[in-house]
VMD Tcl script that draws the C-alpha trace (Angstrom):
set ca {
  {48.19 11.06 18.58}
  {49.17 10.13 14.94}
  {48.34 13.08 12.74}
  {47.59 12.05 8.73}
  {50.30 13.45 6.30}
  {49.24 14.58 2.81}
  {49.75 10.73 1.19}
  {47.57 9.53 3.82}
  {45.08 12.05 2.99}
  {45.07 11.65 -0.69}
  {45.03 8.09 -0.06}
  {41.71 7.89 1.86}
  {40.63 10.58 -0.07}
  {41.03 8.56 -3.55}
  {39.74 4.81 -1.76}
  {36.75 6.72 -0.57}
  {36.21 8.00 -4.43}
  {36.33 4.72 -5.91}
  {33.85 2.85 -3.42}
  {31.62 5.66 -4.14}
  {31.66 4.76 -7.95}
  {31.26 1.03 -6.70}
  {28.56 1.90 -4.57}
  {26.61 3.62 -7.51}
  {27.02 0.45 -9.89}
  {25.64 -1.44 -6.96}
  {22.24 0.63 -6.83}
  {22.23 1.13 -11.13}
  {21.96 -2.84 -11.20}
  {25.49 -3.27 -12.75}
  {26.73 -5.04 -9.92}
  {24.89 -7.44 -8.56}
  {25.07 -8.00 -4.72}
  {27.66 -10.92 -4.98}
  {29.92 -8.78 -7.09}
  {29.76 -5.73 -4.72}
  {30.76 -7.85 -1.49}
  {34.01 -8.23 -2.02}
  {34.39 -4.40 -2.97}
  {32.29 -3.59 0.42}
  {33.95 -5.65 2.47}
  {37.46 -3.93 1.74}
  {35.35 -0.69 3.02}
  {33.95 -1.83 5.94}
  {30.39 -2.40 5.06}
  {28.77 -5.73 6.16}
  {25.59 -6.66 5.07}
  {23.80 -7.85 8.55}
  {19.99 -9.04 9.28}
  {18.15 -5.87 8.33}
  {20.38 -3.86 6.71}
  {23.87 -2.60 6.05}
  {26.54 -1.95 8.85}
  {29.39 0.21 8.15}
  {31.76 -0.55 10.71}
  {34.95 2.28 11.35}
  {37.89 1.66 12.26}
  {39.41 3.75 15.81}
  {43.37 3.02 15.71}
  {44.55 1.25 18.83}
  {41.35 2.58 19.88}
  {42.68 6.66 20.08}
  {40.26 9.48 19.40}
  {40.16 12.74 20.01}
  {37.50 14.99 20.63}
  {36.99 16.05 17.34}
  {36.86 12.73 15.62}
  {34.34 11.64 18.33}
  {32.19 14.75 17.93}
  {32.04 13.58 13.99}
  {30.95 10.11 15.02}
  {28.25 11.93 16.55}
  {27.35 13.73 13.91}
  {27.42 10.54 11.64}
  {25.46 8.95 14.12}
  {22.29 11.19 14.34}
  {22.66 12.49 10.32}
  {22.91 8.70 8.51}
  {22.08 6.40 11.51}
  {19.02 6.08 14.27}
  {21.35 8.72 16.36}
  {23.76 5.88 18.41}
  {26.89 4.15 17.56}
  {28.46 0.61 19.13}
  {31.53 0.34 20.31}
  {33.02 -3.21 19.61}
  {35.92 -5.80 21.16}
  {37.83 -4.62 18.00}
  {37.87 -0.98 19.35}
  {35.67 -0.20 16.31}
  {32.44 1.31 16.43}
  {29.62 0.10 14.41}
  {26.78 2.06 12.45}
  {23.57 -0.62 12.21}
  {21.37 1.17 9.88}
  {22.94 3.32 7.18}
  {21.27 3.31 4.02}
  {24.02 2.07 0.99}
  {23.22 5.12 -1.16}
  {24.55 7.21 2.50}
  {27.95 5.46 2.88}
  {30.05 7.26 0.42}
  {28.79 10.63 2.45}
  {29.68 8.74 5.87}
  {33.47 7.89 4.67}
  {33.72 11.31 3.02}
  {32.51 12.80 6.92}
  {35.14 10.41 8.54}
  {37.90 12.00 6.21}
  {37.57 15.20 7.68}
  {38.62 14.50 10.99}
  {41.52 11.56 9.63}
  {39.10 8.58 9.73}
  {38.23 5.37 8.05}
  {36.87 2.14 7.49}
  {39.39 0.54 4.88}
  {40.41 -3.01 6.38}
  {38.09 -3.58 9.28}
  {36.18 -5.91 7.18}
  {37.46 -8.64 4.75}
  {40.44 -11.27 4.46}
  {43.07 -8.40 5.43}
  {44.90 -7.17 8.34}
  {42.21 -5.55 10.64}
  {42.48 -2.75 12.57}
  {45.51 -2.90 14.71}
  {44.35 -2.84 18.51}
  {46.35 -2.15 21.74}
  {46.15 -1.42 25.24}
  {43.27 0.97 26.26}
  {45.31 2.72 28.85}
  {48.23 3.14 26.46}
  {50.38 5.88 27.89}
  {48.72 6.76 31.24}
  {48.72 2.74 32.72}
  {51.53 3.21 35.96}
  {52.36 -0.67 35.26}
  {53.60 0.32 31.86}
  {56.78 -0.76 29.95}
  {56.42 1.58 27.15}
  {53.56 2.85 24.90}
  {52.32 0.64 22.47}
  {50.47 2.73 20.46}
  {53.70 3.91 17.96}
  {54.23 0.46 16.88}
  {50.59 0.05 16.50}
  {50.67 2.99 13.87}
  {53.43 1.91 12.31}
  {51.87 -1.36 11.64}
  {48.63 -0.11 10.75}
  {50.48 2.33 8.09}
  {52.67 -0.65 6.94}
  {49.47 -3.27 6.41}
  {47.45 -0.77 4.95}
  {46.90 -1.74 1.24}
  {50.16 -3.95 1.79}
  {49.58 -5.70 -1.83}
  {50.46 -9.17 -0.69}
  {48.34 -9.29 2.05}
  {44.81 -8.19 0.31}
  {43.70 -11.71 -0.53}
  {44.47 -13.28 2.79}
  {43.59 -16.83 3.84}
  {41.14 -15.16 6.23}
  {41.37 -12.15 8.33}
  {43.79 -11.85 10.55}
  {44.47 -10.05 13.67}
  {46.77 -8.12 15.74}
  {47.46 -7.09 19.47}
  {49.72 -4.72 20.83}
  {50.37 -4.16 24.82}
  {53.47 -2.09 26.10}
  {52.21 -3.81 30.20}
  {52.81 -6.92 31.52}
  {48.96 -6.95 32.97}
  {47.93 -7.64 29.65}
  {44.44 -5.19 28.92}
  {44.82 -6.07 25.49}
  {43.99 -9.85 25.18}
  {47.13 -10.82 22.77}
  {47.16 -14.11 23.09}
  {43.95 -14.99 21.40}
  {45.27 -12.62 18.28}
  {46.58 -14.16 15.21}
  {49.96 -12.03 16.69}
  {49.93 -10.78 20.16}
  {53.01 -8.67 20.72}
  {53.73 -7.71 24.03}
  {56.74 -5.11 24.68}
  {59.34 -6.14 27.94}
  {62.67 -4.83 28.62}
  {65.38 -6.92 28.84}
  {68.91 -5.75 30.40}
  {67.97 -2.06 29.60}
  {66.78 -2.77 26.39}
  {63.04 -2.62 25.09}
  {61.98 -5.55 22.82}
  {59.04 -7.97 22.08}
  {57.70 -10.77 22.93}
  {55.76 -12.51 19.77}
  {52.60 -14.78 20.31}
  {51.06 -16.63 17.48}
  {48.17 -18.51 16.53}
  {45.76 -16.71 19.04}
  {42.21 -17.04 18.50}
  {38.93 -17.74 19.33}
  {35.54 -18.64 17.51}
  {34.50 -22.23 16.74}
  {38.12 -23.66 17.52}
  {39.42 -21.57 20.36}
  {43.08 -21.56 21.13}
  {45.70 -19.63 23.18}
  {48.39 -18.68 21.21}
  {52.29 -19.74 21.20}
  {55.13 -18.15 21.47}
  {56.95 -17.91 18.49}
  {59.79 -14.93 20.02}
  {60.62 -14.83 23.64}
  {62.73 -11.26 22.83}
  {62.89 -10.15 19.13}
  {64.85 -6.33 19.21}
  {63.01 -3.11 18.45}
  {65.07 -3.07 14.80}
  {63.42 -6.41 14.12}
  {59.85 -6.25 14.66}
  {58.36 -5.33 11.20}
  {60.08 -7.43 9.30}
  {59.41 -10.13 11.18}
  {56.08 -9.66 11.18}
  {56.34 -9.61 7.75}
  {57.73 -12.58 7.51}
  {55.15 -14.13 10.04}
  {51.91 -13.21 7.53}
  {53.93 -14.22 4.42}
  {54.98 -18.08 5.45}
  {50.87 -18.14 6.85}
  {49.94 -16.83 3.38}
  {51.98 -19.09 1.91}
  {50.65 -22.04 4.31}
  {47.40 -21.26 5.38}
  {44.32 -23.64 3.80}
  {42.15 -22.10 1.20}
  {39.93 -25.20 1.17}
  {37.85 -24.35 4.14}
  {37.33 -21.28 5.93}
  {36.85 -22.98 9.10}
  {40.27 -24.10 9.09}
  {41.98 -20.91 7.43}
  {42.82 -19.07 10.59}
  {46.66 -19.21 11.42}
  {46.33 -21.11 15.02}
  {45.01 -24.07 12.57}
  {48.37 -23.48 10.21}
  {50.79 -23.17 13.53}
  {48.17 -26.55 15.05}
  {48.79 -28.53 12.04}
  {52.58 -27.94 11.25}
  {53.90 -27.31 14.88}
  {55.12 -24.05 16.28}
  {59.11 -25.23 16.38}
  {58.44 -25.68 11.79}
  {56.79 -22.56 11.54}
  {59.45 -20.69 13.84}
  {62.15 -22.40 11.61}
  {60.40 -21.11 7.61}
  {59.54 -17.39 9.56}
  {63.33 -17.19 10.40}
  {64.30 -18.18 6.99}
  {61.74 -15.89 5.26}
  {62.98 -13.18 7.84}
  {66.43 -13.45 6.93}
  {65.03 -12.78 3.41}
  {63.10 -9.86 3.63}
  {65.22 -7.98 6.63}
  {67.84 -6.32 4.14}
  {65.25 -4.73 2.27}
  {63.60 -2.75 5.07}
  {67.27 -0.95 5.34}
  {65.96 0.61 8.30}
  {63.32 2.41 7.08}
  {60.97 1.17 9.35}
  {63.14 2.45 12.37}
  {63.05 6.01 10.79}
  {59.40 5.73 10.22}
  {59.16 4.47 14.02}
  {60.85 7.52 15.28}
  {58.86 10.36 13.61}
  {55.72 8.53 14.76}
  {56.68 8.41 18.00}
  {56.89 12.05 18.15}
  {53.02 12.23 17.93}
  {52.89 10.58 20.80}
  {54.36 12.18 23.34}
  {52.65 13.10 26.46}
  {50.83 16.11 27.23}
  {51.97 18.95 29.33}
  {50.46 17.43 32.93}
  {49.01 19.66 35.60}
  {50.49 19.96 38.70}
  {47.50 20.90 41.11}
  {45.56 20.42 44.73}
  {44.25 16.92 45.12}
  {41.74 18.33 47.44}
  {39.09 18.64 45.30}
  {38.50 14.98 44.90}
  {39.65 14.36 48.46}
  {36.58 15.97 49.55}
  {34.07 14.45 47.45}
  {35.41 11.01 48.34}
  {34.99 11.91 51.59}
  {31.46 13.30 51.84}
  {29.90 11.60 48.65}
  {29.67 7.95 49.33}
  {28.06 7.58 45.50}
  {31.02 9.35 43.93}
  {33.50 7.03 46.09}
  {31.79 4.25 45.21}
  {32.56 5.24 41.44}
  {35.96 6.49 41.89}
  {36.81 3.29 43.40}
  {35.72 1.08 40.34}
  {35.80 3.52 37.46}
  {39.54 5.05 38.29}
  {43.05 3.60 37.85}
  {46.27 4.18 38.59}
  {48.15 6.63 36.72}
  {51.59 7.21 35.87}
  {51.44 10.87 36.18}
  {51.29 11.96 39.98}
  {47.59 13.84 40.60}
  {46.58 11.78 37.26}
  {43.68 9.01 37.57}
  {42.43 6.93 34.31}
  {38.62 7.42 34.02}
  {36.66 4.36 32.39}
  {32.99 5.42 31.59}
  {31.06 2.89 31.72}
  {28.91 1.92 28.42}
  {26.81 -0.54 30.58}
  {24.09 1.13 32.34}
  {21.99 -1.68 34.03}
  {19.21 -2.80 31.59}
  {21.07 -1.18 28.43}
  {22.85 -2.36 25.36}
  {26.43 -3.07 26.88}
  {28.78 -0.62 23.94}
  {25.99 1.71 22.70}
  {26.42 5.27 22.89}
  {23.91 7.74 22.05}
  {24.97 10.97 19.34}
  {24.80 13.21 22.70}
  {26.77 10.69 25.03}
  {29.59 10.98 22.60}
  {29.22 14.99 22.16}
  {29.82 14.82 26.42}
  {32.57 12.50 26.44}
  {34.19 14.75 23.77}
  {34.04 18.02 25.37}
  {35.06 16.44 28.59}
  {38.34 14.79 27.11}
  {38.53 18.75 25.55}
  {38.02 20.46 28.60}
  {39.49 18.03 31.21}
  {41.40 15.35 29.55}
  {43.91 16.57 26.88}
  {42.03 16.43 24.36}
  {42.01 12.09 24.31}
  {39.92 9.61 24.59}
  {40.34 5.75 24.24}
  {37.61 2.44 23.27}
  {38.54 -0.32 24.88}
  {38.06 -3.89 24.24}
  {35.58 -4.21 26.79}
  {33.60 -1.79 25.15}
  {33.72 0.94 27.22}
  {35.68 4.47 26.66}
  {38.23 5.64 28.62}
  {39.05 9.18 29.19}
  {43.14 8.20 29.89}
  {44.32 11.74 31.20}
  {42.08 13.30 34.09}
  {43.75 15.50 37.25}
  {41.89 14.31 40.50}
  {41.02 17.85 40.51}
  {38.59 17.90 37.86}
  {37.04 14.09 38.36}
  {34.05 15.12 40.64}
  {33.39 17.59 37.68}
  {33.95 14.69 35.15}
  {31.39 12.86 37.35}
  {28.95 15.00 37.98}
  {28.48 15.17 34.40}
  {28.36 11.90 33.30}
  {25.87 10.84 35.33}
  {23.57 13.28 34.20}
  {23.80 11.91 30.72}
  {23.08 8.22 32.20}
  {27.31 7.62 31.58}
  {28.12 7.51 35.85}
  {27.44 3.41 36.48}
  {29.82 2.46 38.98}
  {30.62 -0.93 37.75}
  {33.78 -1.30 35.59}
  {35.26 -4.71 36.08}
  {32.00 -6.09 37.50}
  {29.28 -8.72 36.88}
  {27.14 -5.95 34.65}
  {30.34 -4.80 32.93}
  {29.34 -7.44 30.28}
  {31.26 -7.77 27.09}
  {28.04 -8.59 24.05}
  {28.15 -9.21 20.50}
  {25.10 -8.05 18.90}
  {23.62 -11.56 18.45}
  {20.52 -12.04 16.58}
  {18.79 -8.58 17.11}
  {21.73 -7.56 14.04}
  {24.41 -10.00 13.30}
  {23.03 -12.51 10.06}
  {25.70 -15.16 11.24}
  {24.16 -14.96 15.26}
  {21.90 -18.50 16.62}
  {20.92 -16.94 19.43}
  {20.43 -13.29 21.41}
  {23.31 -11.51 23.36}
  {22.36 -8.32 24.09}
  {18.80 -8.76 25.58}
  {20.82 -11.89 27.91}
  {23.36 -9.18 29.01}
  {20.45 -6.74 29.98}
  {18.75 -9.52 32.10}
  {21.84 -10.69 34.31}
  {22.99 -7.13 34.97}
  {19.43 -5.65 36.01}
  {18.68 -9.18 37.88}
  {22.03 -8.25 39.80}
  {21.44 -4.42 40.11}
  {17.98 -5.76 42.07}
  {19.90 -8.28 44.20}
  {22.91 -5.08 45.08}
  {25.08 -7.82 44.87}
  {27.44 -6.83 42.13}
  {29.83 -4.82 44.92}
  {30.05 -7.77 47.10}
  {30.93 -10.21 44.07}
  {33.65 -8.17 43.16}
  {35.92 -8.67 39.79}
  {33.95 -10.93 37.91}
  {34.20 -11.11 34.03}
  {30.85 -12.12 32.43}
  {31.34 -12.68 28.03}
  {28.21 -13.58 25.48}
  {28.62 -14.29 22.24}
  {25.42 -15.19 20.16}
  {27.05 -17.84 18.07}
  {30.13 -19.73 18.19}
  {32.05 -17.36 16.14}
  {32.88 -15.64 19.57}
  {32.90 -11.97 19.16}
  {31.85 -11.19 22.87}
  {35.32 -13.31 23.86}
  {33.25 -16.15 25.62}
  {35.87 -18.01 25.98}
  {37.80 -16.68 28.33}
  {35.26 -14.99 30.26}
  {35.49 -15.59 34.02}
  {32.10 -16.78 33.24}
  {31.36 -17.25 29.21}
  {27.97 -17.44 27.87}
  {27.82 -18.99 24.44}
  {24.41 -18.69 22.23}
  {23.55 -21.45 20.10}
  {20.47 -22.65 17.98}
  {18.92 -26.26 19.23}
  {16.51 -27.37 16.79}
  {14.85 -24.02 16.68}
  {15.29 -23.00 20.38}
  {18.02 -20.87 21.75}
  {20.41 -22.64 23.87}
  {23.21 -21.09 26.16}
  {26.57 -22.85 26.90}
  {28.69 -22.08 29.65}
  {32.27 -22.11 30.81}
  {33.47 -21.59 33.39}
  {37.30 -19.98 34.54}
  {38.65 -18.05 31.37}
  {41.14 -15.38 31.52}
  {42.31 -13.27 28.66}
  {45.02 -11.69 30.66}
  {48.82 -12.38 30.42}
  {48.28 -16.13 31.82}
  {45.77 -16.40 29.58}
  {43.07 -19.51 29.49}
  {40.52 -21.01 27.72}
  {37.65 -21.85 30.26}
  {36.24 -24.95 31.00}
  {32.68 -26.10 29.54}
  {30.04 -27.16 32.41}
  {27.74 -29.43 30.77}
  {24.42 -29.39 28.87}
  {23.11 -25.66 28.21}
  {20.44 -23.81 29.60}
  {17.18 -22.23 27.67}
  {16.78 -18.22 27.32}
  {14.66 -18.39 30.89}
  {16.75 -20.35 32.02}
  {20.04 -19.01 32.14}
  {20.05 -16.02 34.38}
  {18.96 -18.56 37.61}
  {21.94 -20.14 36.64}
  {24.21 -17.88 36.55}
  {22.64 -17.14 39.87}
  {23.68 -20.41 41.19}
  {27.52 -19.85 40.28}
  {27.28 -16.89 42.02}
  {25.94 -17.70 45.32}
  {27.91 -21.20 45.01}
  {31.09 -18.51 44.53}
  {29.78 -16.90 47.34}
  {29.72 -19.97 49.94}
  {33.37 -21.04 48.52}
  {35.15 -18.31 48.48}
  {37.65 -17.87 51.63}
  {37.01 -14.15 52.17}
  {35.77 -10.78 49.92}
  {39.47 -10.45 49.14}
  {39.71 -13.76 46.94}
  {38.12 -13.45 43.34}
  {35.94 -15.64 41.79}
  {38.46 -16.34 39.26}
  {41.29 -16.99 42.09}
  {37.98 -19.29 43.79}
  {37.62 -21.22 40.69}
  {41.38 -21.62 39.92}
  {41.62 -23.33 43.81}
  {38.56 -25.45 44.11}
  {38.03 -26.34 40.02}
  {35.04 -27.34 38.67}
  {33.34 -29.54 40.34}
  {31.68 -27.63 43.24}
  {30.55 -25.20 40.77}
  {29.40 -27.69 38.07}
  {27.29 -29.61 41.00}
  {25.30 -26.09 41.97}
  {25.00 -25.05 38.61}
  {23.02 -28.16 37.82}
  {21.24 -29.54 41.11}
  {17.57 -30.24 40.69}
  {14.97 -28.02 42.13}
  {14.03 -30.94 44.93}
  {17.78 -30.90 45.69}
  {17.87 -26.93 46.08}
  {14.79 -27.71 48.13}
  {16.33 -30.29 50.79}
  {19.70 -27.90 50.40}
  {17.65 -25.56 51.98}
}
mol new
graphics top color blue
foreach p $ca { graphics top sphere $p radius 0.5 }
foreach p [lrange $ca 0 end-1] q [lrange $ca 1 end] { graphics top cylinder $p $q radius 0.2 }
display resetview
């Protein structure tokens, strides 16, 4: 993994400096509270519903064990002793008191950390594939270019001021785990004819005007990439409306002007700006791509986890939805699950994290991942050491065996934090997966994507949730929207709206009824409820979701 040199150090080291002079103003009365947000917000410090959140940002979503350990540590010193992992591959701290920050960043920069950018009209933090580097379907790592953007964007001093924030997505697999095309640039890495270039996607996004993005590059080279980027943020810059926020997002600038005009004024800008990278960006490529390369893989007995997937049935019942497929022979992925039935789906306590980092230190190479989905992955394991990996996991509450499932919810925080939420997430999540836990359905359902977001900004990705779940304030009363048939993979989609929504009591009965009507439809356990949904529509599903009681009774 990317290793700070002594610029980036000094760097941090001086940013974190200043916003501690900033934050002192703020408590002496010489800012006021208006004058410090913009400052803040460069920092990473929101000001949510009952008190500050600083909000850090993990690279492409790469830690080690000792930057997790320190998360830990900042977690039970400054916070209420738990951190939350978000879609961003961030984590969150919910309760930090302001005069406590500057100590937090300072306790980040000891172990090369952050939180410059993940808040504010900039270019967030950079986010990629979660199995980056161990995934067997991959084309190449995506995690060097990710760096090299983040290093590149970082205090870039014409993109500070932004139109709005804007985001990017990197994948190096065509199974995209990475969601790029609701990004403000998805880039996905292919190989054509030997030769390893990108694919560029713009004008992703989500929130109150959802849209899949375009694609702007069907194969831009390697030597290319950055430049074009560039070029991509400076016409939007250029472009994008300042009159209202809520149409500031690039997907409204690409909407408005047509992808085939903005394709033409990002070649011309492109052909600008190209000369005067002179390659340094391919130089700068290399050398990071040296901090990247694989570790020295094991080459032992399988047997081990042979037997305890033989004789435990509740470790084979993990292994089989909390492993993937490696690319290293003897290798599995582990995802640990950060959705224990009935818990807050992306919290971690200070001593979950202190286990997951000694077991990426002692059985993992030393890495660990967040993904998206807001769990954390350990990306290296031997299948010799995973009923050890198991076995302690599960005594720290971190062994659910239900990654992909219908309680492996993706939640914003909603209204228990967020000051922009209209409605609760989290305690909606906790309902459907312990309702389904009590049912021991979840197995039998199979793959089935459930997203909440508690307002229609859409930071739990309701949109293209298998099922989405969309909170919303009606007249005072919380309301849930749903759709139906998202998919934030490669072929991605927006899913389909049902009707009118349902109230907080309401809504886990009805996601009941999609289930059991999945249940009746479906040809066979094989078939998905996406792949269900994608051959019979809407309709049956719509009709279930809303009959009557007196019709479920005669149904009967």
């Amino acid at each position: 993994m990317y290793t700070y040199s002594e610029f980036d150090s000094a760097f941090v080291a001086a940013r974190n400096s200043q916003f501690r002079a900033q934050v002192e103003r703020r408590i002496d009365g010489s800012l006021t509270e208006d004058e410090f947000k913009p400052l803040r917000l460069m920092n990473g410090l929101y000001l949510q519903l009952h008190a500050y959140m600083l909000r850090v940002a993990i690279p492409y979503g790469t830690l080690n064990s000792r930057q997790m350990r320190k998360l830990a540590d900042i977690a039970e010193r400054w916070d209420k002793g738990y951190g939350h992992f978000t879609t961003r591959q961030n984590i969150q701290y919910n309760w930090p008191n302001l005069a406590d920050v500057p100590d937090m960043l300072d306790a980040l920069a000891e172990v090369q950390m952050h939180a410059i950018q993940t808040s504010g009209n900039t270019i967030r933090n950079v986010t990629a594939d979660h199995f980056a580097g161990a995934a067997a379907d991959e084309v190449a790592d995506p995690r060097p270019v990710a760096e090299l953007i983040r290093q590149w964007s970082t205090d870039h001093p014409e993109f500070q001021f932004l139109p709005r924030k804007f985001k990017v997505g990197v994948t190096g697999s065509p199974n995209d785990r990475a969601v790029t095309a609701a990004h403000d640039i998805g880039l996905r890495i292919i190989e054509r004819d030997g030769e390893i270039g990108y694919q560029v996607i713009v004008g992703g996004g989500l929130g109150r005007t959802p849209m899949i993005g375009k694609v702007l590059a069907d194969f831009l080279p390697e030597s290319d990439l950055l430049p074009y980027i560039e070029a991509v943020v400076s016409v939007w810059n250029l472009l994008g409306r300042r009159d209202n926020k809520f149409k500031s997002r690039i997907k409204i600038t690409v909407h408005e002007h047509g992808i085939e005009n903005i394709r033409a004024r990002v070649a011309e800008r492109f052909a600008i700006i190209k000369p005067s990278f002179a390659g340094i960006d391919q130089e700068m490529l290399a050398a990071i791509r040296a901090d990247f390369a694989p570790p020295a893989f094991l080459t032992a007995s399988d047997e081990p986890y042979n037997h305890a997937r033989q004789h435990d049935p509740i470790f084979r019942s993990w292994a089989d939805t909390n492993l993937s497929e490696h690319r290293a022979p003897g290798y599995a992925v582990v995802s640990i699950s950060l959705k224990a039935h009935g818990k807050t789906p992306g919290d971690a306590s200070a001593r979950q994290m202190r286990l997951m980092a000694a077991l990426a230190e002692r059985y993992g190479h030393d890495e660990l991942r967040i993904s998206h989905e807001q769990n954390v992955i350990l990306p290296h394991v031997h299948k010799s050491h995973i009923p050890s990996v198991f076995a302690a996991l599960r005594a720290e509450g971190l062994g659910t065996a239900n990654i992909g499932l219908i309680s492996d919810i993706i939640a914003c925080p909603g209204m228990d934090y967020c000051a922009l939420a209209t409605a609760r997430s989290i305690p909606i999540a906790q309902e459907i997966a312990t309702r389904f836990d009590e049912l021991k359905l979840e197995h039998e359902i199979g793959e089935m994507k459930i997203k909440i977001s508690g307002c229609i900004n859409a930071c739990g990705h309701h949109h293209v949730g298998h099922i989405g779940i969309l909170g919303l304030d009606r007249a005072g009363v919380e309301s849930y929207q749903i759709t139906l048939g998202g998919d934030h993979r490669a072929d991605a989609r927006l899913g389909d709206r049902t009707g009118p929504g349902f109230s907080a009591d309401d809504i886990v009965p009805a996601i009941e009824r999609i289930v059991y009507a999945y249940l009746d439809l479906r040809t066979g356990p094989e078939e998905t409820f996406l792949a269900a949904y994608q051959r019979v529509g809407l309709a049956p599903f719509k009709a279930a979701l809303y009959q009557t009681e007196a019709q479920a009774y005669a149904a009967e």
